[in-house]
py3Dmol code that shows the C-alpha trace and the ligand (Angstrom):
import py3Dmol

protein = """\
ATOM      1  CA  UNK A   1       0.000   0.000   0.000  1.00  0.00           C
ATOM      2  CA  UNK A   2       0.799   3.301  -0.714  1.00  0.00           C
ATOM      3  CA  UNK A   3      -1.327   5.652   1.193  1.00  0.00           C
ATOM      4  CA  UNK A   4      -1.686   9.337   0.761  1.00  0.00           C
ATOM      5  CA  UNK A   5      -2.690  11.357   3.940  1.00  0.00           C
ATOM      6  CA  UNK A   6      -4.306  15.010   3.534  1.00  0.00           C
ATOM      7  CA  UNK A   7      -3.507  16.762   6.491  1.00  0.00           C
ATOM      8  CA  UNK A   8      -3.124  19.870   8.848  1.00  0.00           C
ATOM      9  CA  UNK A   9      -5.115  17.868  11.812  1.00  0.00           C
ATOM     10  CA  UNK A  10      -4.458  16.565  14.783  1.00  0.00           C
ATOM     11  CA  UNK A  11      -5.886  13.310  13.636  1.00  0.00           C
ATOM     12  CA  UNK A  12      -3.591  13.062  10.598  1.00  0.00           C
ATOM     13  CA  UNK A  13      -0.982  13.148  13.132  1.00  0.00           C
ATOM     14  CA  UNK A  14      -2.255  10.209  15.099  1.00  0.00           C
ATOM     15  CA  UNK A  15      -2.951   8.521  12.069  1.00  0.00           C
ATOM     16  CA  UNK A  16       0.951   8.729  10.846  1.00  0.00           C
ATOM     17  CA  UNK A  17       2.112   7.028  14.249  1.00  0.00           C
ATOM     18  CA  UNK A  18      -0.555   4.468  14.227  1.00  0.00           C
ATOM     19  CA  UNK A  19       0.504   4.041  10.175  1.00  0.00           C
ATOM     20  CA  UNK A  20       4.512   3.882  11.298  1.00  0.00           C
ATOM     21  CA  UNK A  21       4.223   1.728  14.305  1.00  0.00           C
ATOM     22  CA  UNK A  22       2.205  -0.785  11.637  1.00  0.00           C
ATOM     23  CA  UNK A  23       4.864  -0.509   8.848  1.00  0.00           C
ATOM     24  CA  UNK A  24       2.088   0.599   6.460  1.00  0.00           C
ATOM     25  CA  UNK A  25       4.193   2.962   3.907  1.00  0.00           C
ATOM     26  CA  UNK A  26       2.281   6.406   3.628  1.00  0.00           C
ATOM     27  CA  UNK A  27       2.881  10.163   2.864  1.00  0.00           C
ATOM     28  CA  UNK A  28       1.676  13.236   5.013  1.00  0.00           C
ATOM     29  CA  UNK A  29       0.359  16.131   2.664  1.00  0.00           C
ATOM     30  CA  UNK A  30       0.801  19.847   4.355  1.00  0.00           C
ATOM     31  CA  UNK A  31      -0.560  22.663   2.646  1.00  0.00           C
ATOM     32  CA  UNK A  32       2.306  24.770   3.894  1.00  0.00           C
ATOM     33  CA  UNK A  33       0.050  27.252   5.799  1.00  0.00           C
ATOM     34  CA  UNK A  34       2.258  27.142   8.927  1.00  0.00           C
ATOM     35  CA  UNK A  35       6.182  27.438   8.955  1.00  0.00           C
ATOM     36  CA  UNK A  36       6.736  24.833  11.392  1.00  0.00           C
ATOM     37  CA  UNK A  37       5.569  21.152  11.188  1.00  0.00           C
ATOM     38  CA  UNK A  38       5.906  18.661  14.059  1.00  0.00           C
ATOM     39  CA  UNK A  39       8.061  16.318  13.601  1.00  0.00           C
ATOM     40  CA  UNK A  40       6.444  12.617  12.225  1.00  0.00           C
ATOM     41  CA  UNK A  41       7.041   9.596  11.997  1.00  0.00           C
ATOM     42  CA  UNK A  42       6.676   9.193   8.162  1.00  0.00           C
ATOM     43  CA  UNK A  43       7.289  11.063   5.138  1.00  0.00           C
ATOM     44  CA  UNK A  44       5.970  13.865   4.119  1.00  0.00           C
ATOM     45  CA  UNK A  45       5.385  16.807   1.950  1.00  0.00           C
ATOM     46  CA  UNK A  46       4.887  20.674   1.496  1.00  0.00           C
ATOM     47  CA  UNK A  47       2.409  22.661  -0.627  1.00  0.00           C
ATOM     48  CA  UNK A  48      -0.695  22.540  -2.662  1.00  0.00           C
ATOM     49  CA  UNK A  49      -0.660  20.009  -5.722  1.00  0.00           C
ATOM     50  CA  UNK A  50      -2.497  22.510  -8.544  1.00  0.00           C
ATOM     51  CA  UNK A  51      -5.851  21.698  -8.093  1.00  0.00           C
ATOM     52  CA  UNK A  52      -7.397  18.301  -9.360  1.00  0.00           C
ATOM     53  CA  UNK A  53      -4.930  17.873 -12.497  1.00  0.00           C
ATOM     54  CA  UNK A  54      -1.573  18.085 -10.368  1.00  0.00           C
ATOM     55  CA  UNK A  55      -3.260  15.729  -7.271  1.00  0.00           C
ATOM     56  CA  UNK A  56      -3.828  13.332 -10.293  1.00  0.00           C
ATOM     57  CA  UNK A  57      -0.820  13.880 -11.724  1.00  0.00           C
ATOM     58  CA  UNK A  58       0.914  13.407  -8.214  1.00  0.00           C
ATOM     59  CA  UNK A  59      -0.920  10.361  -6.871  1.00  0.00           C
ATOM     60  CA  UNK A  60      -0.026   8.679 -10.124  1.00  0.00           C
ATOM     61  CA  UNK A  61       3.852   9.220 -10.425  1.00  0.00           C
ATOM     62  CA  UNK A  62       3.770   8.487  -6.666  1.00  0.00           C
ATOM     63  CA  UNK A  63       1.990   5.544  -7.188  1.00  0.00           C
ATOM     64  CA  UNK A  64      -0.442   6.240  -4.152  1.00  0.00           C
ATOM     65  CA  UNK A  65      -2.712   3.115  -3.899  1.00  0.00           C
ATOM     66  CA  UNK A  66      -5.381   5.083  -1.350  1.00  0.00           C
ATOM     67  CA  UNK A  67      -6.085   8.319   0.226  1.00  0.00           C
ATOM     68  CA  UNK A  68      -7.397   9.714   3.495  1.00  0.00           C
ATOM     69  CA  UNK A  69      -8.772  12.987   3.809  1.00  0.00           C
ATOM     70  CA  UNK A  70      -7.945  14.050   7.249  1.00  0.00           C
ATOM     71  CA  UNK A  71      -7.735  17.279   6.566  1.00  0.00           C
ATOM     72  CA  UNK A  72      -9.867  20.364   8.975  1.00  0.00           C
ATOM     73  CA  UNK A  73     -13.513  20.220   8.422  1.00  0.00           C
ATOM     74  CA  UNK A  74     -13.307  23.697   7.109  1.00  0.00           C
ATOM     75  CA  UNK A  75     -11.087  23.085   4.496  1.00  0.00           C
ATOM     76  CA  UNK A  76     -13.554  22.090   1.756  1.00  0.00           C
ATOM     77  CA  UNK A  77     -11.555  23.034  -1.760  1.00  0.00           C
ATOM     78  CA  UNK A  78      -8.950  20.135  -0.898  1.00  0.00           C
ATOM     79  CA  UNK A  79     -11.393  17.839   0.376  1.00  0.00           C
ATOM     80  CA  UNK A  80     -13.838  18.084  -3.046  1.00  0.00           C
ATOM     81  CA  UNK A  81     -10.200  18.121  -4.939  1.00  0.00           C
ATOM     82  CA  UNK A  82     -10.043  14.859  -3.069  1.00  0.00           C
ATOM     83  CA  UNK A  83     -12.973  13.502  -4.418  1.00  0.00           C
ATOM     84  CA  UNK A  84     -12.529  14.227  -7.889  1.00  0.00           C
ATOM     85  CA  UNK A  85      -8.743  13.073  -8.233  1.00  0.00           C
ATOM     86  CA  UNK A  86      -9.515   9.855  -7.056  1.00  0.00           C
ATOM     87  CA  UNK A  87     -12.312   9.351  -8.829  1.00  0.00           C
ATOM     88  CA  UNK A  88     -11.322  10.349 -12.122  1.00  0.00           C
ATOM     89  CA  UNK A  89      -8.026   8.087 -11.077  1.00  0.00           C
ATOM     90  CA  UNK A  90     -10.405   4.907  -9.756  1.00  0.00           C
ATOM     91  CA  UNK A  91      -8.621   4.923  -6.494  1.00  0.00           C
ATOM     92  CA  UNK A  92      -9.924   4.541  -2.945  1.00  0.00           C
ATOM     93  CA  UNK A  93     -10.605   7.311  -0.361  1.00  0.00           C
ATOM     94  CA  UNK A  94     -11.894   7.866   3.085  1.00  0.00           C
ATOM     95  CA  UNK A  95     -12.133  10.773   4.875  1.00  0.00           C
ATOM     96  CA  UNK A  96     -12.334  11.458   8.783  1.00  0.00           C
ATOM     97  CA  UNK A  97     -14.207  14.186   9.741  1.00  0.00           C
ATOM     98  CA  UNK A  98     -14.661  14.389  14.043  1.00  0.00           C
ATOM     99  CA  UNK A  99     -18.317  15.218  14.825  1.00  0.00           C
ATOM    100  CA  UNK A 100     -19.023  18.822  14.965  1.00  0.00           C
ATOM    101  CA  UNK A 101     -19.600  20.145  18.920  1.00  0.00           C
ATOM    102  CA  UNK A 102     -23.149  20.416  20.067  1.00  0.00           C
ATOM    103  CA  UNK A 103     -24.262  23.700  22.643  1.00  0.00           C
ATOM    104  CA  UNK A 104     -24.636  21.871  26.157  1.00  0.00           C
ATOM    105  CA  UNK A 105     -26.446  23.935  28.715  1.00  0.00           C
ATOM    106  CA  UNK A 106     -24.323  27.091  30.271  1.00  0.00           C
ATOM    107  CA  UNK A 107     -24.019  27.556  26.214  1.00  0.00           C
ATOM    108  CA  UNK A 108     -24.834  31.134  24.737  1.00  0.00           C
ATOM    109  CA  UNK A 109     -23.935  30.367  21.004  1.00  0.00           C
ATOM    110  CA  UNK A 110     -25.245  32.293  18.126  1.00  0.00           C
ATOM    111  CA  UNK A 111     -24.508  30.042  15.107  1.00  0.00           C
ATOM    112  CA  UNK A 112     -23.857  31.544  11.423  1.00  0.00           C
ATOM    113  CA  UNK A 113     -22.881  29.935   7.932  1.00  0.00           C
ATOM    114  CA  UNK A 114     -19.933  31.377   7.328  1.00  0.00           C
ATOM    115  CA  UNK A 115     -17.080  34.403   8.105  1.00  0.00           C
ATOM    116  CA  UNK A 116     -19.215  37.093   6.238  1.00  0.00           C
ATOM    117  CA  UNK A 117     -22.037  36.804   8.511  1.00  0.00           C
ATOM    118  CA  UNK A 118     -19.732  35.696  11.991  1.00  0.00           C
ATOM    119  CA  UNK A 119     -18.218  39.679  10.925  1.00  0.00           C
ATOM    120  CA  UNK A 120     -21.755  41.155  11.193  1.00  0.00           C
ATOM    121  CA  UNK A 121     -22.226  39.575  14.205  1.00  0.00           C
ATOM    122  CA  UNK A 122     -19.988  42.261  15.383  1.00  0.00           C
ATOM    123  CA  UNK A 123     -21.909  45.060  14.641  1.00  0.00           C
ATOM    124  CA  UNK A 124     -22.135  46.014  18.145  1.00  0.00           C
ATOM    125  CA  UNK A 125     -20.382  48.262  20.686  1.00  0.00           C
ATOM    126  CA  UNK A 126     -16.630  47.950  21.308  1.00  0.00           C
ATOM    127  CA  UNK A 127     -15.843  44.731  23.222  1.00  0.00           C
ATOM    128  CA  UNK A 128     -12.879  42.412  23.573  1.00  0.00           C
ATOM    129  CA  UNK A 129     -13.722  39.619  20.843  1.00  0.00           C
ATOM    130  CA  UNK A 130     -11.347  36.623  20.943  1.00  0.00           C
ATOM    131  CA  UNK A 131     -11.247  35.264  17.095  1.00  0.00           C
ATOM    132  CA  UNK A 132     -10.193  31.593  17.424  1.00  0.00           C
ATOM    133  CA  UNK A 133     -10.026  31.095  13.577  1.00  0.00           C
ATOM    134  CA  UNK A 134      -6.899  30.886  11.982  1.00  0.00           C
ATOM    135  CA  UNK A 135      -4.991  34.254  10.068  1.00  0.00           C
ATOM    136  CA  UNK A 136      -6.696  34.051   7.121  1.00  0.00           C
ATOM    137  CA  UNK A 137      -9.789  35.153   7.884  1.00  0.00           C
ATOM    138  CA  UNK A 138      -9.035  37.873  10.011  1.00  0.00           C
ATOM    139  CA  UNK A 139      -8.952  40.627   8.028  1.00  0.00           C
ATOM    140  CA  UNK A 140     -12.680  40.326   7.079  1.00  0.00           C
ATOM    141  CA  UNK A 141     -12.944  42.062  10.603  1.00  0.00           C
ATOM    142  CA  UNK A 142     -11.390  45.183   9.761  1.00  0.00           C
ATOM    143  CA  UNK A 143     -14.835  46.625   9.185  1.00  0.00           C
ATOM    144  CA  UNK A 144     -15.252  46.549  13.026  1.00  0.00           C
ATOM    145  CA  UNK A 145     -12.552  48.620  14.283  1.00  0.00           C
ATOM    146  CA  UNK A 146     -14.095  49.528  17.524  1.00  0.00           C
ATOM    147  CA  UNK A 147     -13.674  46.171  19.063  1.00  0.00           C
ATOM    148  CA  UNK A 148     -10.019  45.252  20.732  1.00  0.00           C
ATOM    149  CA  UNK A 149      -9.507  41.850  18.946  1.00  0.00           C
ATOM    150  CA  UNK A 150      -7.162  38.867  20.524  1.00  0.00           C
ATOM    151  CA  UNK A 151      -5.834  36.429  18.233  1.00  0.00           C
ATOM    152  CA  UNK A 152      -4.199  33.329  18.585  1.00  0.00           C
ATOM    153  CA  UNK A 153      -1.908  31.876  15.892  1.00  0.00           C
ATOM    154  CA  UNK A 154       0.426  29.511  15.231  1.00  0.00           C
ATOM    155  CA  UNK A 155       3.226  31.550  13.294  1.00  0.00           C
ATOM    156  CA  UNK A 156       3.647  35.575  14.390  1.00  0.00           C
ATOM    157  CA  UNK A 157       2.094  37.817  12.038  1.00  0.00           C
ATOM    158  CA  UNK A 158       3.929  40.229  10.314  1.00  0.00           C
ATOM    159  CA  UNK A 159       2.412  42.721   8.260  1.00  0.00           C
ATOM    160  CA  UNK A 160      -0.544  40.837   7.370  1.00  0.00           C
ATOM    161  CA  UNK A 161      -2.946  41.456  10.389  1.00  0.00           C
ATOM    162  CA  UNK A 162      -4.822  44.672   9.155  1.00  0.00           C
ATOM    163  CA  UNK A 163      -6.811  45.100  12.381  1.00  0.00           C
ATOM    164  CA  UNK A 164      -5.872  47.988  14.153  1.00  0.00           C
ATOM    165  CA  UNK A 165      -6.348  46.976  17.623  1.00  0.00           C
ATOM    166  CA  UNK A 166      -4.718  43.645  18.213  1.00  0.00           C
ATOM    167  CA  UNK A 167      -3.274  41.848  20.444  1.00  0.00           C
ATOM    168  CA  UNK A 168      -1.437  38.237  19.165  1.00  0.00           C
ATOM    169  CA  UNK A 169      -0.605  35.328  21.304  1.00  0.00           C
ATOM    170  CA  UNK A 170       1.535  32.720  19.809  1.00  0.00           C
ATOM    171  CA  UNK A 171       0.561  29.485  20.749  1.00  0.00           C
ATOM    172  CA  UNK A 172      -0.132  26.190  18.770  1.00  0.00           C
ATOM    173  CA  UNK A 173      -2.640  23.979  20.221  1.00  0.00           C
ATOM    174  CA  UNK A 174      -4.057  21.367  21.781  1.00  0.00           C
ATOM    175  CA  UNK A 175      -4.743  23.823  24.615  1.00  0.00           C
ATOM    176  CA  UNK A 176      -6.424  22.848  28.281  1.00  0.00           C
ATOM    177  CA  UNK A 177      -9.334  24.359  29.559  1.00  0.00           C
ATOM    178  CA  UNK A 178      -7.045  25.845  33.030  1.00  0.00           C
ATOM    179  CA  UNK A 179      -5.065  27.559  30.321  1.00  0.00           C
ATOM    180  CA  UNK A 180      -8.128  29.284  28.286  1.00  0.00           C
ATOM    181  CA  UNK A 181      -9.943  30.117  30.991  1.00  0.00           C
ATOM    182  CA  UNK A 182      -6.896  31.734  32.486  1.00  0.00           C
ATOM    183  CA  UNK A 183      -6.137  33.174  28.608  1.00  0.00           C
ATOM    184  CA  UNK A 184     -10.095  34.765  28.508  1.00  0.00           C
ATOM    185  CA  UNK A 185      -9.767  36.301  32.524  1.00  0.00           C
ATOM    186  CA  UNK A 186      -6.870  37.887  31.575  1.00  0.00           C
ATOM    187  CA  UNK A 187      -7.831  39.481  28.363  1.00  0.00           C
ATOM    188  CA  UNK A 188     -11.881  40.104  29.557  1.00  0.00           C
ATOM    189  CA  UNK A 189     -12.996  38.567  26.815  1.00  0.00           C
ATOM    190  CA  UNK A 190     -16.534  39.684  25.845  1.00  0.00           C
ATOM    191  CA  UNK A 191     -17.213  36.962  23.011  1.00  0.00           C
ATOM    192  CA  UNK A 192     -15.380  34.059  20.970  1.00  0.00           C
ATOM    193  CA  UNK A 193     -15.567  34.067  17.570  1.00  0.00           C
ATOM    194  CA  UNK A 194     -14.929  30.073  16.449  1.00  0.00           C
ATOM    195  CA  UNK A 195     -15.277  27.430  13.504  1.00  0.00           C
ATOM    196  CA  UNK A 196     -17.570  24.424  14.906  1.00  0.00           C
ATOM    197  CA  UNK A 197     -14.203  22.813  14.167  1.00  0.00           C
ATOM    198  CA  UNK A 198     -15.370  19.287  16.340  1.00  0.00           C
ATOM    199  CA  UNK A 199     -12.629  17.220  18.018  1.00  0.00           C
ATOM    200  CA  UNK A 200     -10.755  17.676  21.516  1.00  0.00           C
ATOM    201  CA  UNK A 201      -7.680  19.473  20.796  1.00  0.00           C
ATOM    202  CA  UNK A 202      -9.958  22.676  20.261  1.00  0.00           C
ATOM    203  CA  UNK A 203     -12.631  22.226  23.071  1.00  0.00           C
ATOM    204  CA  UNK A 204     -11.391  24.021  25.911  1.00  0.00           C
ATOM    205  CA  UNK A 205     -11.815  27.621  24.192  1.00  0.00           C
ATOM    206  CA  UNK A 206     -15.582  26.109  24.081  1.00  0.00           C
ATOM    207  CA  UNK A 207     -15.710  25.089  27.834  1.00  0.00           C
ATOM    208  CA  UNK A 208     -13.753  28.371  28.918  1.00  0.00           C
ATOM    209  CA  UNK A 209     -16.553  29.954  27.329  1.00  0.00           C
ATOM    210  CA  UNK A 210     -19.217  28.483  28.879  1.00  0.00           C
ATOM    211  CA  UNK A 211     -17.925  28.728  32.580  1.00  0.00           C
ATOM    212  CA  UNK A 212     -17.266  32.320  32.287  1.00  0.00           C
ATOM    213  CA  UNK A 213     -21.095  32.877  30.346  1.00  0.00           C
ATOM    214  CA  UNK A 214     -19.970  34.588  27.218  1.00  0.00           C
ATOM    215  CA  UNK A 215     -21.075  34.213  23.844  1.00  0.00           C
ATOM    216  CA  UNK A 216     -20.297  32.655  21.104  1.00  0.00           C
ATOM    217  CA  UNK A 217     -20.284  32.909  17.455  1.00  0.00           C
ATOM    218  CA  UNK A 218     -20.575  29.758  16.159  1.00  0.00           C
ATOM    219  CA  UNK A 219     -19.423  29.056  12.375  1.00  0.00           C
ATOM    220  CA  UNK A 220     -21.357  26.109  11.197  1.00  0.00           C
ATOM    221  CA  UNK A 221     -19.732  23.312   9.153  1.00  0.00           C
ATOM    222  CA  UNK A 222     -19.758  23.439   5.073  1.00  0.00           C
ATOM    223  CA  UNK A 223     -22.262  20.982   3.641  1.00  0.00           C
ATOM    224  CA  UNK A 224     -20.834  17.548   3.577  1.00  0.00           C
ATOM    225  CA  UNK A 225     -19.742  16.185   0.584  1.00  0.00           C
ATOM    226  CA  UNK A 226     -21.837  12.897   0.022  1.00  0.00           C
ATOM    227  CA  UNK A 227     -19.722  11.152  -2.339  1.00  0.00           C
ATOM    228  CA  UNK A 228     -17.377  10.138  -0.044  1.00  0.00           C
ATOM    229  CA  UNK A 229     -16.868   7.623   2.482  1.00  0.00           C
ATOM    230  CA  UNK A 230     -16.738   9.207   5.940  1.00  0.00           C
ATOM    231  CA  UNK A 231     -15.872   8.043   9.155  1.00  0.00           C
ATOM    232  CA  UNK A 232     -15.137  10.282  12.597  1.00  0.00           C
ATOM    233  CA  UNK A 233     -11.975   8.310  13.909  1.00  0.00           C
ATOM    234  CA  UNK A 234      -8.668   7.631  13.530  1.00  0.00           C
ATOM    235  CA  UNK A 235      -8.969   4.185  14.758  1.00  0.00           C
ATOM    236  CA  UNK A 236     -11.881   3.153  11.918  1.00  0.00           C
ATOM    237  CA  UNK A 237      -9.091   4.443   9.320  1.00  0.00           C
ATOM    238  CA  UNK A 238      -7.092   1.808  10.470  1.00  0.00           C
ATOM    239  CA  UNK A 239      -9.761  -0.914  10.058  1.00  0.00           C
ATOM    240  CA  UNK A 240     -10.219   0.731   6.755  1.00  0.00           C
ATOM    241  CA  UNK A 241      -7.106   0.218   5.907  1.00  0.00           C
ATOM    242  CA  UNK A 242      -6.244  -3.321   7.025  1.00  0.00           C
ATOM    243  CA  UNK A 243      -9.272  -3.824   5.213  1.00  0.00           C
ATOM    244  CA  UNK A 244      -8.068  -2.331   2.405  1.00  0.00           C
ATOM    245  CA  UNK A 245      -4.463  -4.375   2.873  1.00  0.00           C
ATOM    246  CA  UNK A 246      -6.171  -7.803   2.823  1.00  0.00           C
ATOM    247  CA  UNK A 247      -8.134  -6.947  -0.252  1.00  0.00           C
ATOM    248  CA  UNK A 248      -4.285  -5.872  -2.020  1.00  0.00           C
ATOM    249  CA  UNK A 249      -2.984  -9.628  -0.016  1.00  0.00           C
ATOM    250  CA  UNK A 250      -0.127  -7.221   1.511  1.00  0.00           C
ATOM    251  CA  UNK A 251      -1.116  -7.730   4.809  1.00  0.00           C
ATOM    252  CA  UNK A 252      -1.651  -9.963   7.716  1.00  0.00           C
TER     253      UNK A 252
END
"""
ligand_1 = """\
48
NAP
P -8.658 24.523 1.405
O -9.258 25.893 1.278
O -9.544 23.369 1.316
O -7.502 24.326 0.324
C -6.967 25.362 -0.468
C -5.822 24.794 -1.258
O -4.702 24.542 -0.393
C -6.113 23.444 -1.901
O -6.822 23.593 -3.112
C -4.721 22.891 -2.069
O -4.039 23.553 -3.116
C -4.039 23.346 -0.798
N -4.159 22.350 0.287
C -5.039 22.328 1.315
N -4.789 21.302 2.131
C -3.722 20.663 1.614
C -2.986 19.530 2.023
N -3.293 18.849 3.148
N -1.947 19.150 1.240
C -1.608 19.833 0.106
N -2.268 20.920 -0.310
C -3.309 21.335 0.435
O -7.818 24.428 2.766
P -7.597 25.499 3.936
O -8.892 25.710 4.635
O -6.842 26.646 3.366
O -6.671 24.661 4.901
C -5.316 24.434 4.546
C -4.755 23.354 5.463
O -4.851 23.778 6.816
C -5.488 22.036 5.337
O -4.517 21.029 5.185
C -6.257 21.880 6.635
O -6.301 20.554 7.101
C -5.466 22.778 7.593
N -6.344 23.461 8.567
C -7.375 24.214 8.106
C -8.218 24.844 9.023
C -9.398 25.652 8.564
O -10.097 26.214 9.423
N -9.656 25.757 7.277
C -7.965 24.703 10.391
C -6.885 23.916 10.823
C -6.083 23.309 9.894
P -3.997 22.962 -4.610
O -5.334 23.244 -5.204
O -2.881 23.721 -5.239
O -3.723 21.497 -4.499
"""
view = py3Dmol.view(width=600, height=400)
view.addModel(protein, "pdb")
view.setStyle({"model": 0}, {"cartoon": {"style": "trace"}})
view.addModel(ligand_1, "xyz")
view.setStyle({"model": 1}, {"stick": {}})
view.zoomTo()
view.show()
């Protein structure tokens, strides 16, 4: 087998450990969005393909026998790019996509479709509005220069943050709950503004939220793509692909 993983997630991570420990031989895919990857345990490379032609073009002078789509929920274009390639190509592919968070009680969440409306949430007097979304939707917010924004990011920003009240904390996650809760006192955060990413590395900001009775502005997950095969764990990726070994005979 030859597997090709689409990451950026923490379960693409867990997935290349479970994949080295089982002497499966597979490649991580990065989109090179942050400068620094963690170090794995298998192979792996930098930077998007060009579209559907050059992810066909690159799964078949790699010879990738199957691919997994673990990359963010959010990230659609690679995931329908996914779809295509390997159908046009006749090759298998599963994707892993954690289940989106539900509100519990305690939770104040106003949930929009997308950035554009999350931004007119904000139509509102200034407040301290912690945007837990990744740089490259932050400038969308510029419109709303009376709030004082906090961002967290992986990488520091240089002159690409066009807010003009900012502060940036450089941190990469998973974070704990102690540590956001701490993060929101400090900063008197008003309101989060957050993808309904799913999973557990993300939660606490959620939880944080909820014990100190803030809202939220909930961005809601794209609409699925239903002509792939999904599952929400790393562990039935593995059955898929011992599955998927037998079927080839390279396994046992
Ligand atoms: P996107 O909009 O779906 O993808 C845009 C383009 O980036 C793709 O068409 C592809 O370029 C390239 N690309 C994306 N993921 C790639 C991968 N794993 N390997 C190689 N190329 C990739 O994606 P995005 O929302 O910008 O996210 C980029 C990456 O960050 C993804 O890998 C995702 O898992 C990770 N991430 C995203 C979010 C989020 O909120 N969107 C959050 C955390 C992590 P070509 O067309 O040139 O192939």
């Amino acid at each position: 087998m030859n597997l090709l993983i689409l990451a950026g997630t923490t379960e693409a991570t867990v997935l290349a450990k479970y994949l080295a420990e089982a002497g499966i031989g597979a490649v991580l895919s990065y989109a090179g969005r942050v400068k620094r990857v963690k170090p794995q345990p298998i192979p792996k490379r930098v930077g998007g393909f060009g579209g559907v032609r050059g992810l066909c073009d690159y799964i078949e002078n790699q010879a990738v026998t199957h691919v997994v789509d673990a990359t963010h929920p959010f990230a659609v274009q690679m995931s329908r790019h996914a779809v295509d390639a390997c159908a046009q190509i006749g090759i298998p592919l599963l994707a892993v996509q954690r289940p989106p968070w539900l509100p519990q009680k305690g939770d104040f969440w106003i949930e929009v479709d997308n950035i554009t409306e999350a931004v007119k949430q904000l139509d509102r007097p200034r407040c301290n509005v912690m945007l837990a979304l990744g740089r490259m939707h932050i400038s969308k917010f510029f419109i709303h220069p009376q709030h004082r924004y906090i961002l967290r990011l992986v990488d520091p920003p240089k002159n690409d943050i066009t807010l003009t009240d900012f502060k940036s904390i450089i941190s990469r996650g998973p974070f704990t709950y102690q540590e956001d809760l701490k993060l929101f006192k400090k900063h008197n955060i008003d309101i989060l503004v957050s993808k309904n990413s799913g999973g557990a590395a993300t939660k606490s900001k959620i939880e944080a939220a909820r014990a100190l009775a803030f809202p939220v502005i909930m961005v809601n997950r794209p609409a699925l793509l239903r002509e792939r095969q999904e599952v929400e764990t790393v562990e039935e990726v593995m059955h898929w692909v011992v599955h998927m070994s037998h079927d080839l005979g390279v396994y046992t």
